[in-house]
N, C-alpha and C positions, 0 to 999 in steps of 0.2 A: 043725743039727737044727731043725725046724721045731714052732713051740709053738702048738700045737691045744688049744682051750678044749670044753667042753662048756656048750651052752644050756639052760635048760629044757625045751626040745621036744625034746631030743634031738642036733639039730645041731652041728655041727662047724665051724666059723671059722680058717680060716689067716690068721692074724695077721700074717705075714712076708710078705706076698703085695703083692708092689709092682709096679703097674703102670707097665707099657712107653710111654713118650710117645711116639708116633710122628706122623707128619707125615701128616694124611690130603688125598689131593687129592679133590676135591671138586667138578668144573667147574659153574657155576655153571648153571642151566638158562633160559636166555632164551626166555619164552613170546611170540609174537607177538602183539600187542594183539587183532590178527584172528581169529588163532586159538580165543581166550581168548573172543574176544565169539561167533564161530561156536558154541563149546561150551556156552556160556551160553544160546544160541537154541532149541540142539537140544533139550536137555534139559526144554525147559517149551513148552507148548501156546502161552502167550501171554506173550510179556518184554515189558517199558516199559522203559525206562531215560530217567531222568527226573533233577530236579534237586527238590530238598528244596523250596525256595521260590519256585518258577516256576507261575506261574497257570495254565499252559497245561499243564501237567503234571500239574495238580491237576485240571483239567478233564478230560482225557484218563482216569485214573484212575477218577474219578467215572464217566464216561460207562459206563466195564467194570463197574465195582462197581452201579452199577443196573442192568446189565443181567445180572446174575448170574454174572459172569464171575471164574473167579477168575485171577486175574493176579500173573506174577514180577515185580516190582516194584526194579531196580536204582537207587536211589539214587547218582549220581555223584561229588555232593558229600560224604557220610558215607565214602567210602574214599578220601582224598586222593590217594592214591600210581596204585593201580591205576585209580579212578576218572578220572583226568586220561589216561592210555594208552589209554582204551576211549573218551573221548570223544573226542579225537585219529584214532581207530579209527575213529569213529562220524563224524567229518566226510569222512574219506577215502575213507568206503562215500556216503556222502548227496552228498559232492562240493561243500557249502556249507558258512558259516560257522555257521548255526544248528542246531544238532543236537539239541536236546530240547524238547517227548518225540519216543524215536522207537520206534516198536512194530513188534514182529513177532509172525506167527501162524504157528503152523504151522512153523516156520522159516523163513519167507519174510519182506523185508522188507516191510509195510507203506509207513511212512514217517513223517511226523509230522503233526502236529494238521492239517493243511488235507487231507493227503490221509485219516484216518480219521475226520474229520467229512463230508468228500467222499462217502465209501464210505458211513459209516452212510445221510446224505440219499439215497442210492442205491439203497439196498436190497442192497448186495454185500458186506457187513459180517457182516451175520448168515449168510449162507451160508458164509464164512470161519473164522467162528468153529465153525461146526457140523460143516465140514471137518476143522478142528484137532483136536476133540475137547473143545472149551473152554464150548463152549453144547449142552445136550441139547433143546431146546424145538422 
């Protein structure tokens, strides 16, 4: 016989009610670092992925932030785990050992600081941006 209590709200509580331990499989889901940074791209007008303490990162950042840009802003160093997979990602796409910052617009890659101080001196910067959706001016 199973012994059912009554709550204040009215409810019913089976007391006897012991749960089943069962063995759950669960396969593990391995995200491609590629993958992970592609989806990361798409989803925002303009990413950096940048490092906490890199001068060049700081400057890259600045340059968007005065120019009214707003910008996804990936931090490598603050997620140790996944942050070292993407940067890893990030050389295999750049093909060098230096990878930050490296920005993309649009979903496209840009590249890093020589090629987006390149573009702004150029005048092909702002037309990118206004492509993206990221600068309205």
């Amino acid at each position: 016989m199973q012994y059912q209590a009554a709550t204040a709200t009215g409810y019913y509580y089976n007391y006897n009610y012991k749960p089943v331990s069962r063995p759950c499989y669960c396969p593990p889901v391995a995200v491609d670092p590629l993958e992970r940074l592609a989806k990361l791209v798409s989803e925002n007008a303009v990413v950096i992925f940048s490092l906490s303490t890199c001068c060049m990162c700081y400057a890259v950042k600045s340059l968007f932030s005065g120019m009214g840009v707003n910008t996804t802003v990936y931090e490598l160093d603050e997620d140790p785990i996944r942050g070292r997979e993407i940067e890893r990602a990030l050389v295999r796409l750049m093909g060098s050992s230096t990878t930050v910052p490296v920005v993309f617009i649009g979903g496209k890659l840009v590249g890093s600081m020589d090629r987006v101080m390149g573009s702004h001196i150029n005048g092909t910067l702002v037309p990118l941006l206004k492509n993206a959706g990221a600068l309205w001016l």
